[in-house]
FIPAZA-225904 format. One record per residue (C-alpha): residue in three letters; x, y, z. Coordinates in steps of 0.001 Angstrom, whole numbers, plus 524288, in hexadecimal, padded with zeros to 5 digits. Layout:
BEGIN
ALAXYZ ...
***
This chain:
BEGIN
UNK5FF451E748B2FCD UNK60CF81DF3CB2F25 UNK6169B1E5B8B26B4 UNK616DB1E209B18FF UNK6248C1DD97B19D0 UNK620721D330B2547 UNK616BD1CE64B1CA6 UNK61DCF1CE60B1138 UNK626481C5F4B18C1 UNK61BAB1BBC4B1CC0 UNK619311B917B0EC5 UNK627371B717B0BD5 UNK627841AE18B16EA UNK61C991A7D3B138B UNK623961A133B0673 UNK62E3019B7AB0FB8 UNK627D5195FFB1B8E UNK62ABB188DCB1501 UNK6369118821B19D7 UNK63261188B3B285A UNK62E8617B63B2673 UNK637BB16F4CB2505 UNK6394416723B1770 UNK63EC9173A7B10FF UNK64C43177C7B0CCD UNK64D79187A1B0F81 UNK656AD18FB9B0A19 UNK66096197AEB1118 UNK6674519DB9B0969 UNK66B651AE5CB0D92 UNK65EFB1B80DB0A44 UNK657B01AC44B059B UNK64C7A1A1E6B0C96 UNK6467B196F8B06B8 UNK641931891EB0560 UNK6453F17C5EAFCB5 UNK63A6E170F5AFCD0 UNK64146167D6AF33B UNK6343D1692CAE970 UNK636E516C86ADB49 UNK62C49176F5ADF57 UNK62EDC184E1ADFC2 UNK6240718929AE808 UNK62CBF180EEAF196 UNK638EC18656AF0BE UNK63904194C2AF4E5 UNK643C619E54AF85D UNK6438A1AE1AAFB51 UNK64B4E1B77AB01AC UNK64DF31B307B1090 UNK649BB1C28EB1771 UNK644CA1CDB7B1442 UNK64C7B1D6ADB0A40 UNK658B21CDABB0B6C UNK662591CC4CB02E2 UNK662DA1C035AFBA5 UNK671111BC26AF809 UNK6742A1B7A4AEA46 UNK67CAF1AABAAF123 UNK66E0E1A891AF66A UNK667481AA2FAE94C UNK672161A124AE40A UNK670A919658AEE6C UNK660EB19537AECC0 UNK6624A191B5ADCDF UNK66C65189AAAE01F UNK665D018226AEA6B UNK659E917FF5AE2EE UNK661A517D6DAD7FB UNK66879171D0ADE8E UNK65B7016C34AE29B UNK6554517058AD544 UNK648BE17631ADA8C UNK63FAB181DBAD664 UNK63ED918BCCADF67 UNK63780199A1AE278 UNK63E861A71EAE8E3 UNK633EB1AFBBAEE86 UNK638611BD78AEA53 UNK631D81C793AF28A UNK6334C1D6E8AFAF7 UNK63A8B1D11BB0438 UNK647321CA1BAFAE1 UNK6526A1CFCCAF557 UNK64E601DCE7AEA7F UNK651081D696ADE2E UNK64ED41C8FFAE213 UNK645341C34BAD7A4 UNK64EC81C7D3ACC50 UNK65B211C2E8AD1EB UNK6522B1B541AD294 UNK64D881B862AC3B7 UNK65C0C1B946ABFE8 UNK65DD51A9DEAC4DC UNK651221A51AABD3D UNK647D91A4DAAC671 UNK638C11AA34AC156 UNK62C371AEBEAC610 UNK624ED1A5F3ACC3A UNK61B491ABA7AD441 UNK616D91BA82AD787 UNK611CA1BD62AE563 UNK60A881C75DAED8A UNK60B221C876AFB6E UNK5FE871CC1DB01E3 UNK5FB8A1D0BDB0F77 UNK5F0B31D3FFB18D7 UNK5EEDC1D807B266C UNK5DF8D1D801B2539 UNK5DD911CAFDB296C UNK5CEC81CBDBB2ACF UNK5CABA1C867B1C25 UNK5BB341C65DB1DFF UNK5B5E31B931B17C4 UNK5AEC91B61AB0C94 UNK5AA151A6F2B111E UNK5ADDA1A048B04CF UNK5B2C1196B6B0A88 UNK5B20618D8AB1710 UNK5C08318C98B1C1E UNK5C88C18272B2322 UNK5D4FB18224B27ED UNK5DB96175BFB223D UNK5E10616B10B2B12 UNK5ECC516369B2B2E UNK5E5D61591AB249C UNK5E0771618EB19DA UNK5ECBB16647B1460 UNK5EB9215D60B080E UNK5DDD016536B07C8 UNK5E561170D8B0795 UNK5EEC516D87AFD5A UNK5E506168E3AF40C UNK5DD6D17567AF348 UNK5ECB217B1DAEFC0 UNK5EE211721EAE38E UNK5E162173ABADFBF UNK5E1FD182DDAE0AE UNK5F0FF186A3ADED2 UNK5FC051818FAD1CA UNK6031417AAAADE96 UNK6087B16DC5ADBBA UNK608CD16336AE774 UNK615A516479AED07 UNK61558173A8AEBF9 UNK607681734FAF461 UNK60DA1167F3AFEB3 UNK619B7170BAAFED1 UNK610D317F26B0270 UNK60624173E2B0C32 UNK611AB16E49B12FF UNK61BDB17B41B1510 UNK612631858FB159F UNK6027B18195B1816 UNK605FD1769EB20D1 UNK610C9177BEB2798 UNK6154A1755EB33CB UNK61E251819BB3638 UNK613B018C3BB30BD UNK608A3191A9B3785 UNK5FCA9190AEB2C88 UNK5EED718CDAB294D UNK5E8CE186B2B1E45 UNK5DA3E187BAB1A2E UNK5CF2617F46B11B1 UNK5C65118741B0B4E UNK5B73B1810EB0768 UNK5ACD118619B00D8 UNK59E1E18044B0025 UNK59B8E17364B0121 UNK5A9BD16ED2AF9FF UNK5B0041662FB0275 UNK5BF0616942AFB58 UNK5C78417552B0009 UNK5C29117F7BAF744 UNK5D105186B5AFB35 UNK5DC081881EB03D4 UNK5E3AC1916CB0BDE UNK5EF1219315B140D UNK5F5C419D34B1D67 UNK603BD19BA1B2343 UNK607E71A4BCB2E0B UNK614011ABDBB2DDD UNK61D231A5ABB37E7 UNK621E21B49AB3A8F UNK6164E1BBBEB3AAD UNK608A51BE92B3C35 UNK605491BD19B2E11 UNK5FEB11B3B9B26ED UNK601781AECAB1838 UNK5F5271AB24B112D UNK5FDE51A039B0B1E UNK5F5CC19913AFF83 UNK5E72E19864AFDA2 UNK5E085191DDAF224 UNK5D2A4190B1AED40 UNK5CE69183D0AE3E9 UNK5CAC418AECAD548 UNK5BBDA18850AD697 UNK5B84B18FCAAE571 UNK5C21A19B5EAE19E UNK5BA091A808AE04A UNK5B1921A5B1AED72 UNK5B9441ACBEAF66A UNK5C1761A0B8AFC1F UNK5CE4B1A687AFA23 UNK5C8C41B3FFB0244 UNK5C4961A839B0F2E UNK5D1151A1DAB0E9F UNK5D8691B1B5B0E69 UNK5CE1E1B510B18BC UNK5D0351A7F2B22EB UNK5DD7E1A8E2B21E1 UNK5DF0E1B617B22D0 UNK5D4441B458B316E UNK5DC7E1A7C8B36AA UNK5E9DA1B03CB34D6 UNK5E2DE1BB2DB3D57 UNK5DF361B181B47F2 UNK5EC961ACB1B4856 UNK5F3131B955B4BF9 UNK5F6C01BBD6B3BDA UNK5F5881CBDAB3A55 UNK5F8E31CA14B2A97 UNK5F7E91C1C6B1F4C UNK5FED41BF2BB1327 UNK5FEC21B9A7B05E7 UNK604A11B5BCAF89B UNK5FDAC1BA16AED59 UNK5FE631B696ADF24 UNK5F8571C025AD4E4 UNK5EBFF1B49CAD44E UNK5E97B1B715AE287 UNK5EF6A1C62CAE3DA UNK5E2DC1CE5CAE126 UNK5DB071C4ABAEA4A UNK5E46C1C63AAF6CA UNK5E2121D4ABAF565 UNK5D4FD1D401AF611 UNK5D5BF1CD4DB0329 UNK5DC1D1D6F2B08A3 UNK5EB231D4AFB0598 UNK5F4501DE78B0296 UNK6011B1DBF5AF989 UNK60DC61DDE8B0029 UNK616D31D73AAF74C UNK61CD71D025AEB43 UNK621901C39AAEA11 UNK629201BC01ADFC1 UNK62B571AC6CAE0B8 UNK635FC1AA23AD54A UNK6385419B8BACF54 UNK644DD193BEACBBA UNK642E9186ACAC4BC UNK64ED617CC1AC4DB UNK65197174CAAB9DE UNK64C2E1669BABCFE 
***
C-alpha cells in the first residue's frame, strides 16, 4: 500500500494539474501554487499551499488578494493536511467562506467485481461534446466551468486520462460519464468526476464506472486509486471499498463587480 501521505499528495495534485497545460496564468508566489483562467468562475481560479507542510508567507497571502483583486475575479484556496496549521482561519479573517467540504478516498484493492449495469465505452475524441452533455445534464456546472474541467483536465494534451460512456438497454443517449487522470508522479489513479442522468441512478451504474476504472488503472501499471468525495457521494465510495484519508476545505472570495 503507498503511504497515505503520497496519496494524500496525488489528490492535492490532482486540483492543480491545470496548470501543466498552456492558456493559464499560475501563481508563484513563496509557499503558494496556483492557476488564473481569466473566467469570473471560481471553480477556475484555484490556489493552495505550493509543498507539503510549508510555510505560507503573509507577503504571499497579500499578493494573491491583490492579484485577483486587480483582475476582479472569484477565486477558491484548497485548505488541506498538507498547508500551513491555521490556514483556513487566517483566510476567514480576509472574508473568504466555505465553499465546499471534501473527503479524500483511497484504495489499493483495485479488483472491484462487476455488477453489469451497464455496457461501457471509452469515449473518443469526437465524443467529447457526448461527454460534456451527460455533465450538464447530471452536475449544477455551467458551460464555461464544464469547457474549462473538458479542456484542462479530461482532455488534455499534457495529462495521461480516460474518459468513458456509459449505456443501458436499448437507450441510444449516454446514460453517464466517467473520467480518470493519472498522476504525472505516481502510480495512482484519481477517479476524477463521474455522473449518472437522474432517471438510471439506483441500477448500479455508478458501481461499473468505479469498477472499469478502477480494472483499466490496474492494466496500466496504477497500484492505487483516489477520489474526492462530497457528503452526497461519501457513504457510497466506502462501500466500494475506499478508505478516508483526509479533509479538505475549498474557501470562496467574491470581488465586487
Amino acid at each position: 500500500m503507498i503511504d497515505s501521505s503520497v496519496l494524500i499528495g496525488c489528490l492535492e495534485n490532482y486540483m492543480f494539474l491545470a496548470s501543466r497545460g498552456g492558456g493559464l496564468r499560475r501563481l508563484s508566489y513563496p509557499g503558494v501554487r496556483g492557476h488564473v483562467s481569466g473566467l469570473a468562475q471560481p471553480l477556475t481560479n484555484l490556489v493552495g499551499a505550493a509543498g507539503s507542510s510549508e510555510a505560507i508567507p503573509e507577503r504571499s497571502v497579500d499578493e494573491v488578494f491583490a492579484e485577483f483583486g486587480r483582475l476582479r475575479l472569484p477565486f477558491l484556496w484548497l485548505v488541506g493536511p498538507h498547508g500551513p496549521e491555521g490556514m483556513g482561519a487566517r483566510l476567514r479573517r480576509r472574508g473568504m467562506s466555505p465553499f465546499q467540504q471534501l473527503s479524500g478516498l483511497a484504495t489499493s484493492d483495485l479488483d472491484l467485481p462487476r455488477v453489469s449495469a451497464a455496457r461501457l465505452h471509452e469515449v473518443r475524441p469526437d465524443e467529447r461534446d457526448r461527454f460534456g452533455a451527460v455533465l450538464l445534464d447530471s452536475f449544477e456546472l455551467e458551460g464555461p466551468v464544464l469547457d474549462f474541467l473538458a479542456r484542462y483536465y479530461f482532455f488534455a494534451s499534457t495529462l495521461r486520462s480516460r474518459n468513458y460512456l456509459a449505456f443501458v438497454d436499448d437507450h441510444p443517449e449516454p446514460a453517464g460519464v466517467a473520467s480518470s487522470v493519472y498522476d504525472p508522479e505516481s502510480r495512482v489513479a484519481v477517479l476524477a468526476i463521474a455522473a449518472v442522468k437522474q432517471q438510471f441512478r439506483g441500477r448500479g451504474i455508478y458501481r461499473d464506472l468505479v469498477q472499469r476504472r478502477l480494472a483499466d488503472a490496474k492494466a496500466d501499471g496504477c497500484v492505487a486509486a483516489v477520489v474526492h468525495a462530497q457528503s452526497t457521494n461519501l457513504r457510497g465510495c466506502l462501500r466500494l471499498g475506499f478508505r478516508e484519508i483526509c479533509q479538505q476545505r475549498l474557501l470562496s472570495l467574491d470581488q465586487p463587480a
